[in-house]
DODRENKE-766495 format. One record per residue (C-alpha): residue in three letters; x, y, z. Coordinates in pm, whole numbers, plus 50000, padded with zeros to 5 digits. Layout:
# residues N
R resn    xx    yy    zz
R  ALA     X     Y     Z
...
# end
This chain:
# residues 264
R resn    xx    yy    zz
R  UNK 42728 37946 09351
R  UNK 42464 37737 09504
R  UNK 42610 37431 09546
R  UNK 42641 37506 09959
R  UNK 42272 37616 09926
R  UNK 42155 37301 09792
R  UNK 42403 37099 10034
R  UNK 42552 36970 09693
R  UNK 42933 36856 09661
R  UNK 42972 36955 09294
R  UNK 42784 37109 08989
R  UNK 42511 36818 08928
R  UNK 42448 36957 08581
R  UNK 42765 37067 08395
R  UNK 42770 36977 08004
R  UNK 43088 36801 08063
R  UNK 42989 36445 07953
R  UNK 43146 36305 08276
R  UNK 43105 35921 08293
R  UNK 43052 35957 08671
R  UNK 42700 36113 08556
R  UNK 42637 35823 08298
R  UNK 42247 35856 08258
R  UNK 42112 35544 08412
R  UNK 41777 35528 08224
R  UNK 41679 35213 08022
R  UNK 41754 35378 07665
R  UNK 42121 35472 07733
R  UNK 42154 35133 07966
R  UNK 42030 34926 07648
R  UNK 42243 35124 07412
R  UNK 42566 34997 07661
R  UNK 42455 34642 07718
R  UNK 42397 34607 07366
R  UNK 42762 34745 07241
R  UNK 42953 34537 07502
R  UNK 42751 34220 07402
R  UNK 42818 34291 07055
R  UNK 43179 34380 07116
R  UNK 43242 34036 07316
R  UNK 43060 33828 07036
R  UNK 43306 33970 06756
R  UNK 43025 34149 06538
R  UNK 43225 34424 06314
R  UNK 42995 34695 06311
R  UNK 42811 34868 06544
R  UNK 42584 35208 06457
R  UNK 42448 35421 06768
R  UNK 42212 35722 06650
R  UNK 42095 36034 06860
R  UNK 41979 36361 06845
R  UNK 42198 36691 06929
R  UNK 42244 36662 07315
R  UNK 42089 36286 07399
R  UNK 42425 36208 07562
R  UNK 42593 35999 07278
R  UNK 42933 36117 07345
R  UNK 42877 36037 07723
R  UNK 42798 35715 07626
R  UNK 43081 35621 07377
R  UNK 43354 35731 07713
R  UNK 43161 35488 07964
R  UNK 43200 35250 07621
R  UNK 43574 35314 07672
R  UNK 43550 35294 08041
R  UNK 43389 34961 07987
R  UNK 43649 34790 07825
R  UNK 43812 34568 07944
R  UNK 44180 34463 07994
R  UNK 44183 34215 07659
R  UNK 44041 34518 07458
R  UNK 44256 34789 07287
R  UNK 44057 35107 07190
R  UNK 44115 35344 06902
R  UNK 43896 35700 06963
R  UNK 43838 35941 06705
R  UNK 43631 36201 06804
R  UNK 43621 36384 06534
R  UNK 43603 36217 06204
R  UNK 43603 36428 05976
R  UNK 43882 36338 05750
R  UNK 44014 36295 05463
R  UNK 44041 35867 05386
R  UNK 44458 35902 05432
R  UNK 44357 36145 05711
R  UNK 44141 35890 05900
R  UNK 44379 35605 05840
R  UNK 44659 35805 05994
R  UNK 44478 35900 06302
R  UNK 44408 35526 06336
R  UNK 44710 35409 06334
R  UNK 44827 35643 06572
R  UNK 44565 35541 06805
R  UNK 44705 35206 06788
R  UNK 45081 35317 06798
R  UNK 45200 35300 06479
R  UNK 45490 35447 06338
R  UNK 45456 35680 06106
R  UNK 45750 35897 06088
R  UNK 45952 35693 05866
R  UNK 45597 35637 05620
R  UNK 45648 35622 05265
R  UNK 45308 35662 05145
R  UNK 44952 35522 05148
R  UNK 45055 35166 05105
R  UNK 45314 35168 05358
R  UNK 45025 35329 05592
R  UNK 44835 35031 05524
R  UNK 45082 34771 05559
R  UNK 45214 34924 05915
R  UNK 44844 34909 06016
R  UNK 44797 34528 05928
R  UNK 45093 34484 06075
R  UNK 45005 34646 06402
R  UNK 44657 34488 06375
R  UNK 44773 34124 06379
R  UNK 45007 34144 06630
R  UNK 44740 34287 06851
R  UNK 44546 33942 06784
R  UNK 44827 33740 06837
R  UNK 44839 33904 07146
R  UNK 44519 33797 07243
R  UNK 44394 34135 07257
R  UNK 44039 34251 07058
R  UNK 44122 34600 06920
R  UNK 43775 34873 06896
R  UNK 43744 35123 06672
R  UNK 43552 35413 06838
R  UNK 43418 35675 06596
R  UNK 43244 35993 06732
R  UNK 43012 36193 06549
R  UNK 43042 36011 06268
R  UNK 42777 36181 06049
R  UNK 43040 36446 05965
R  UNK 43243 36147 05750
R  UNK 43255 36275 05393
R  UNK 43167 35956 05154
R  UNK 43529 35881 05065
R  UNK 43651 35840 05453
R  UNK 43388 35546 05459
R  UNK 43426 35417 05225
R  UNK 43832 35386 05328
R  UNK 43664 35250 05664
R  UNK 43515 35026 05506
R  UNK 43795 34905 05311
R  UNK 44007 34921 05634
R  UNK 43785 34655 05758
R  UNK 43867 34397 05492
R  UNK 44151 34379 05725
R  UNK 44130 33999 05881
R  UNK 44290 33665 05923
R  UNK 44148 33341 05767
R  UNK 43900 33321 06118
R  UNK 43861 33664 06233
R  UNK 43869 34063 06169
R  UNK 44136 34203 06295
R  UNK 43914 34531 06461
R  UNK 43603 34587 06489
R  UNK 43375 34961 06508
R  UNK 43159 35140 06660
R  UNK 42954 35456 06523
R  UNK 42788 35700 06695
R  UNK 42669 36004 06542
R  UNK 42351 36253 06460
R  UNK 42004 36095 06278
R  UNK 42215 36216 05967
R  UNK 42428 35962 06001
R  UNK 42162 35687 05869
R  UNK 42060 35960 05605
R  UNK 42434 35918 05464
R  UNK 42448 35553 05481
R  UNK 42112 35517 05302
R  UNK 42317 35611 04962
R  UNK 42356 35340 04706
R  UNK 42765 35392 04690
R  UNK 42756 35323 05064
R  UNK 42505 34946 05020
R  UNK 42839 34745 05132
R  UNK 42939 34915 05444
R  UNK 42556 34936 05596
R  UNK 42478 34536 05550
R  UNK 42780 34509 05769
R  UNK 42571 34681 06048
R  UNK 42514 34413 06245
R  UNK 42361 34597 06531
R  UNK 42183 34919 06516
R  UNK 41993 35157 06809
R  UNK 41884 35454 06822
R  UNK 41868 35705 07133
R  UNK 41570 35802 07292
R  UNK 41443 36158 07466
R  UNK 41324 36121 07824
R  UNK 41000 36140 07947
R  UNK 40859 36317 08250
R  UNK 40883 36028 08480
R  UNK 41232 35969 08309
R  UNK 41347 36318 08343
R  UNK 41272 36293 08698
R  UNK 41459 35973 08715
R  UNK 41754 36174 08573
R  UNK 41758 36452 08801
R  UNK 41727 36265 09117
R  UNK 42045 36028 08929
R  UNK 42225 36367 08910
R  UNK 42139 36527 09239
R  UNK 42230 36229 09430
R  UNK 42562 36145 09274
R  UNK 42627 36540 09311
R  UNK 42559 36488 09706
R  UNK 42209 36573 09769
R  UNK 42026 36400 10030
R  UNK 41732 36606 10110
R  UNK 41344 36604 10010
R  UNK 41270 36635 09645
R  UNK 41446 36954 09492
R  UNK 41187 37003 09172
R  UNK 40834 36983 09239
R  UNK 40633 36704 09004
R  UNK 40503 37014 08794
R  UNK 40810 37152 08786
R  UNK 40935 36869 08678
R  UNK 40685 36804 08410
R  UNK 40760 37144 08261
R  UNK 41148 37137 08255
R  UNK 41084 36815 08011
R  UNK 40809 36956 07769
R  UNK 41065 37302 07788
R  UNK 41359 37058 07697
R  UNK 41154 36830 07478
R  UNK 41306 36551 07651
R  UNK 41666 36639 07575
R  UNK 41934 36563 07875
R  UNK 42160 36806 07783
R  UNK 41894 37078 07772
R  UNK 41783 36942 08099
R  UNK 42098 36994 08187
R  UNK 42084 37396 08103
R  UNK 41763 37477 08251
R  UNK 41811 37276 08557
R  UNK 42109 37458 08626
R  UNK 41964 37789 08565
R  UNK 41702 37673 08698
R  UNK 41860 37661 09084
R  UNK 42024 37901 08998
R  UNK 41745 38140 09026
R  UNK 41589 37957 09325
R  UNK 41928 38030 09502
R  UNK 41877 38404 09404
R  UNK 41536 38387 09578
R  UNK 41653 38195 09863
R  UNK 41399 37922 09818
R  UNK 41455 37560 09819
R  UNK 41230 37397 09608
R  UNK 41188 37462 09223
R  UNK 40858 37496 09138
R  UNK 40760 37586 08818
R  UNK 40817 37970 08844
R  UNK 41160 37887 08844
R  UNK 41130 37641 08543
R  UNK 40944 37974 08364
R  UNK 41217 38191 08425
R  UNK 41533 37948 08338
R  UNK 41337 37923 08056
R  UNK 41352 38311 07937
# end
């Protein structure tokens, strides 16, 4: 490959959403600072919404990564479930018991349980759900419900939502009023521009080993955005292809030409 070419140590651009490539650009830095703030002041909910590809599931594992010690996490990446279905896979994120369960209401009980000792602990348990736009009504209703959960001063978890724009277009619906007041915090992902895409790649290159001059020309640059629309994981793909055909050339710099043809 061209990693040697380039004088790289590893892939800078895989679609892995490796935290070690967290995208260090304002929108995805606010997103963080603003779930960690919100985690240490207690708020319940907490609703982050992106486009396909805009790195959401990169940043809910550096969320996960950024815990710390007095925090117990529950991930669900994919939610969707049926409402016993989600409650299950809940409590066996938090290590419940359930081989001996004798139905729904034992399921709940076992998770209260579980849930106050936690507290009494001293430990805050977070709720991570993943593309949560795939939720059918029912399962949010049950999260919702779960969350009713709490001790005369506190909640016993609290959540945090990321998914697809859909997800607000499911929690506009009347049945589902309750659970979005309880959004307490709300942000929304943004594409990159051209000076931020060429924040990104530098980000990338660098951490991937690259200490040279600039690897994309500005034009280059410029047109690997408008071809990606601003997306980071389809920067991702045509930056990869991208050296990939300047390695097949033997040139190193990509100039637009490149861009062009990672592009076909």
């Amino acid at each position: 490959m061209y990693q040697q070419f380039f004088g790289l140590n590893e892939l800078p651009f895989t679609l892995t959403p490796n935290t070690h490539f967290f995208l260090n650009m304002a929108t995805h830095q606010e997103a963080l600072n603003l779930i960690l703030v919100a985690l240490e002041n207690g708020d319940g909910f907490v609703k982050i919404v992106g486009e396909v590809g805009t790195g959401k599931t990169l940043l809910c594992r550096k969320v996960l990564n950024s815990l710390d010690d007095n925090c117990i996490s529950a991930y669900i990446p994919n939610p969707y479930l049926s409402p016993d279905g989600f409650r299950m896979s809940f409590a066996r994120e938090l290590g419940v018991d359930l081989e001996t369960l004798k139905g729904s209401f034992d399921l709940l009980e076992r998770i209260n349980k579980r849930l106050i000792e936690r507290v009494s602990e001293g430990k805050r348990v977070v709720l991570i759900v993943d593309e949560a736009q795939a939720m059918p009504e029912k399962t949010i209703e049950a999260l919702r419900l779960l969350t009713n959960l709490e001790t005369e001063t506190t909640k016993l978890f609290q959540v945090v939502l990321f998914g697809q724009p859909e997800l607000d277009q499911l929690l506009s619906q009347t049945s589902l009023r309750q659970l979005r007041q309880r959004i307490t915090f709300s942000y929304r992902l943004q594409h990159l521009d051209s000076e931020g895409t060429a924040q990104y790649l530098q980000h990338r290159l660098t951490l991937a080993g690259y200490n040279g001059p600039a690897l994309f020309t500005t034009k280059a640059v410029s047109l690997l955005c408008q071809a990606a629309a601003g997306t980071p994981r389809l920067i991702n793909i045509l930056a990869h292809k991208a050296l990939m055909v300047a390695y097949g050339k033997g040139e190193r710099q990509i100039i637009p030409a490149h861009i062009k043809m990672a592009v076909e």
